[in-house]
C-alpha positions in Angstrom: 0.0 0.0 0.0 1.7 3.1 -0.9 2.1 6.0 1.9 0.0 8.7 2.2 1.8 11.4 2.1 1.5 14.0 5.7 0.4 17.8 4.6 -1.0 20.4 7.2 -4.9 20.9 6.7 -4.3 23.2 4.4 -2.6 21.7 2.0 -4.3 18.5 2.2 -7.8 17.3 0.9 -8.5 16.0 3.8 -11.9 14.3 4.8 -13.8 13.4 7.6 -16.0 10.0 7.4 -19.4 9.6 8.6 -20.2 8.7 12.2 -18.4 6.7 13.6 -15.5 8.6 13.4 -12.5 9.1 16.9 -10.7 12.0 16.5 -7.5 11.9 18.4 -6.1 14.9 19.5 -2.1 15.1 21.5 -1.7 17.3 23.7 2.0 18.8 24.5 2.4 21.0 21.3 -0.9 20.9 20.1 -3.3 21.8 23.0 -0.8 22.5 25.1 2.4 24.6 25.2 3.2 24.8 28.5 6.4 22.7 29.3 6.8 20.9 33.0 8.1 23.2 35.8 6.3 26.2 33.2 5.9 28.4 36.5 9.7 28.0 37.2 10.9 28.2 33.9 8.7 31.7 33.7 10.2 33.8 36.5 13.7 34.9 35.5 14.0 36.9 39.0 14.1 33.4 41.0 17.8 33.2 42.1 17.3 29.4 41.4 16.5 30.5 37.9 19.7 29.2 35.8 20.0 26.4 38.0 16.5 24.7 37.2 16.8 25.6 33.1 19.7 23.7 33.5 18.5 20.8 35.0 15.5 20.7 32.8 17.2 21.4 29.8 19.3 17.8 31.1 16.9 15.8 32.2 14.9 15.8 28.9 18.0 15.7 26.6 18.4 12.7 28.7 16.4 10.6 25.9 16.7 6.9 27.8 15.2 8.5 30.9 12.3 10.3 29.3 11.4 7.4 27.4 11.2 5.3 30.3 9.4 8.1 32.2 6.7 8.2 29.4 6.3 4.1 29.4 5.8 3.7 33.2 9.4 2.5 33.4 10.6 5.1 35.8 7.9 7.8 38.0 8.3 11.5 38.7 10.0 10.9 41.8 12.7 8.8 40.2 13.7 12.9 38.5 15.3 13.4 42.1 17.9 10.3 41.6 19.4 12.0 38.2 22.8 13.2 38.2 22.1 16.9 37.5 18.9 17.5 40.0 19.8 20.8 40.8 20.8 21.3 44.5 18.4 24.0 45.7 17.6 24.7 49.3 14.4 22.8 48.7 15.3 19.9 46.9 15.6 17.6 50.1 11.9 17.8 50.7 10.9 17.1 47.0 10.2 20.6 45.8 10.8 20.0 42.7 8.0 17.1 42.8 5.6 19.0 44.3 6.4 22.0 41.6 5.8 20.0 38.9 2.9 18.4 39.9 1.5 21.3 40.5 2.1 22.7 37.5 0.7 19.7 35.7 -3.0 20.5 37.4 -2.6 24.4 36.3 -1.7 23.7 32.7 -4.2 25.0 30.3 -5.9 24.1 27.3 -5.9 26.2 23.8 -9.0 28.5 24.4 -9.9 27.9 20.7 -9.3 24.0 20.9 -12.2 23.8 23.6 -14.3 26.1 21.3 -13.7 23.2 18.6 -14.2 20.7 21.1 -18.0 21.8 21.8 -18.5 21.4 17.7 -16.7 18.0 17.3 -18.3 16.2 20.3 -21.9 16.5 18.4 -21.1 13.8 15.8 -17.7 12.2 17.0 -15.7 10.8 19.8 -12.8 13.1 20.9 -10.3 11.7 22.6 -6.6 12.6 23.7 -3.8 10.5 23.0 -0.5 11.4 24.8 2.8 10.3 25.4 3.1 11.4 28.7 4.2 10.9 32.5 2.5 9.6 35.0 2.5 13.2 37.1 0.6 14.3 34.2 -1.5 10.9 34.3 -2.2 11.8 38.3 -3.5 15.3 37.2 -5.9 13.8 34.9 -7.6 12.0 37.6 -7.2 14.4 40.1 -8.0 17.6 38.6 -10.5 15.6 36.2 -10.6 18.9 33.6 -10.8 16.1 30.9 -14.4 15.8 31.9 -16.6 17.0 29.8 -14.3 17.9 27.0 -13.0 14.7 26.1 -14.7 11.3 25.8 -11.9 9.4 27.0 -7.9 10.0 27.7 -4.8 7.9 26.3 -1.6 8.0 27.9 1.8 6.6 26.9 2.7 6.3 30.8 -0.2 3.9 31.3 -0.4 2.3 28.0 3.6 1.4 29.1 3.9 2.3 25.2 4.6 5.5 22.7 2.4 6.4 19.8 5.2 6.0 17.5 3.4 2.0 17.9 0.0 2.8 17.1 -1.3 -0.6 16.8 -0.2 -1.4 20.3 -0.9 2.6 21.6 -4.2 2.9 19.6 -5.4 -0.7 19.0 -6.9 -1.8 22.0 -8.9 1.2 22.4 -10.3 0.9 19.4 -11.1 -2.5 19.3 -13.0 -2.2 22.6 -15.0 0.4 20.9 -15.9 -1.6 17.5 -13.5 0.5 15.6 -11.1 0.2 13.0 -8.4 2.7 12.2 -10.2 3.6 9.1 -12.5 5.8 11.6 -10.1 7.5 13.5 -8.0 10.8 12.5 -4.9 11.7 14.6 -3.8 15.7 15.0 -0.3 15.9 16.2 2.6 17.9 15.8 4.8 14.9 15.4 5.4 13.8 11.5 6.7 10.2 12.9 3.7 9.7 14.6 1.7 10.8 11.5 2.9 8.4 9.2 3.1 5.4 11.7 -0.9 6.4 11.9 -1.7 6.2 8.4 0.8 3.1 7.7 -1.7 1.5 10.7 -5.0 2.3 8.1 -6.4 5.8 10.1 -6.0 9.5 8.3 -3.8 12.5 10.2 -4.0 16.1 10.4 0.2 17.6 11.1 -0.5 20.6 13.5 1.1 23.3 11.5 1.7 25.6 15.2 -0.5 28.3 13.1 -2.2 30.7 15.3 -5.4 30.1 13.6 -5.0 26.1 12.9 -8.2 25.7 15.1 -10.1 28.2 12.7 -8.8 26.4 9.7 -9.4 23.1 11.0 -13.2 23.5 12.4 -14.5 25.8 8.8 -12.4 22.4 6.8 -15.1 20.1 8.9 -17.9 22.7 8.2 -17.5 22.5 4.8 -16.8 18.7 4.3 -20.3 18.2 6.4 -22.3 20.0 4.4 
């Protein structure tokens, strides 16, 4: 079967099929741009400043690491064993733990997304599919802002696999839910992830980090409705 090839929206003649359709959407990049330890990262007058952009600049250059963070492998509180955990008066009592936990129940979704959200949710199943940590994984269920927006939540962390296998990431899901990949479209920022989608049968939309992609995406499923 020859590849299809992986265009932003706007490019593409893109479709979307009848009910049933899943629409899956990743977050980091997409809905999201807020990185981990964003309220740290933000304020420049902290004295501890230099000293945690280094640490997170490390820590996720350390690809092993994150990998095994995002597949259940390793937990948030295994960050504190690395090498280069910055030694800041707080450190001993898990501060940075508590930080970014905290900043994983604060971050915020795309205003426009949700706006898109309300639109898709009358004629499709939209769900988010993440490769993600388990801090984030704990937010979900503790903070439960997923309610009510999406129909159900994927997570690499819990899945103890990355999208980059979607028959293993996506596959179950859908076959609980009498789906094939042929109903479901993936949005994601990540071209590898893309293409491993469509090789697997389903169709892709590559987030283009547009300002108005969410525009351009919601009048492109106007128009293919009517």
């Amino acid at each position: 079967m020859k590849q299809r090839h992986v265009q932003t929206l706007i490019e593409t003649n893109f479709r979307l099929p009848l009910w049933p359709t899943v629409i899956f959407f990743d977050w980091h990049g997409v809905l999201c741009h807020q990185p981990f330890w964003h309220k740290l990262l933000s304020n420049r007058a902290n004295r501890n400043y230099e000293l945690i952009s280094h640490f997170v600049s490390a820590l996720f250059a350390d690809e092993e690491f994150i990998r095994g963070w995002m597949t259940g492998r390793y937990s948030a509180r295994d960050v504190l064993s690395r090498s280069y955990t910055p030694l800041i008066p707080r450190s001993k009592d898990d501060f940075l733990i508590r930080q970014l936990r905290k900043d994983c129940l604060q971050m915020e979704i795309d205003a426009k997304a949700l706006d898109m959200f309300r639109e898709l949710r009358s004629g499709n199943l939209v769900v988010l599919a993440t490769d993600n940590m388990d801090c984030f994984a704990e937010a979900l269920s503790t903070r439960k802002f997923a309610a009510g927006i999406f129909d159900d939540v994927l997570c690499s962390s819990e899945l103890k696999c990355l999208k980059e296998h979607p028959r293993e990431f996506f596959g179950p899901w859908l076959a609980k839910h009498g789906m094939r990949f042929a109903d479901a479209i993936l949005i994601d920022d990540n071209p590898a992830n893309c293409t491993a989608f469509e090789l697997a049968g389903g169709q892709t939309v590559l987030y283009n980090h547009g300002r108005d992609f969410f525009e351009k995406l919601m009048g492109k499923l106007r128009a293919e409705k009517e």
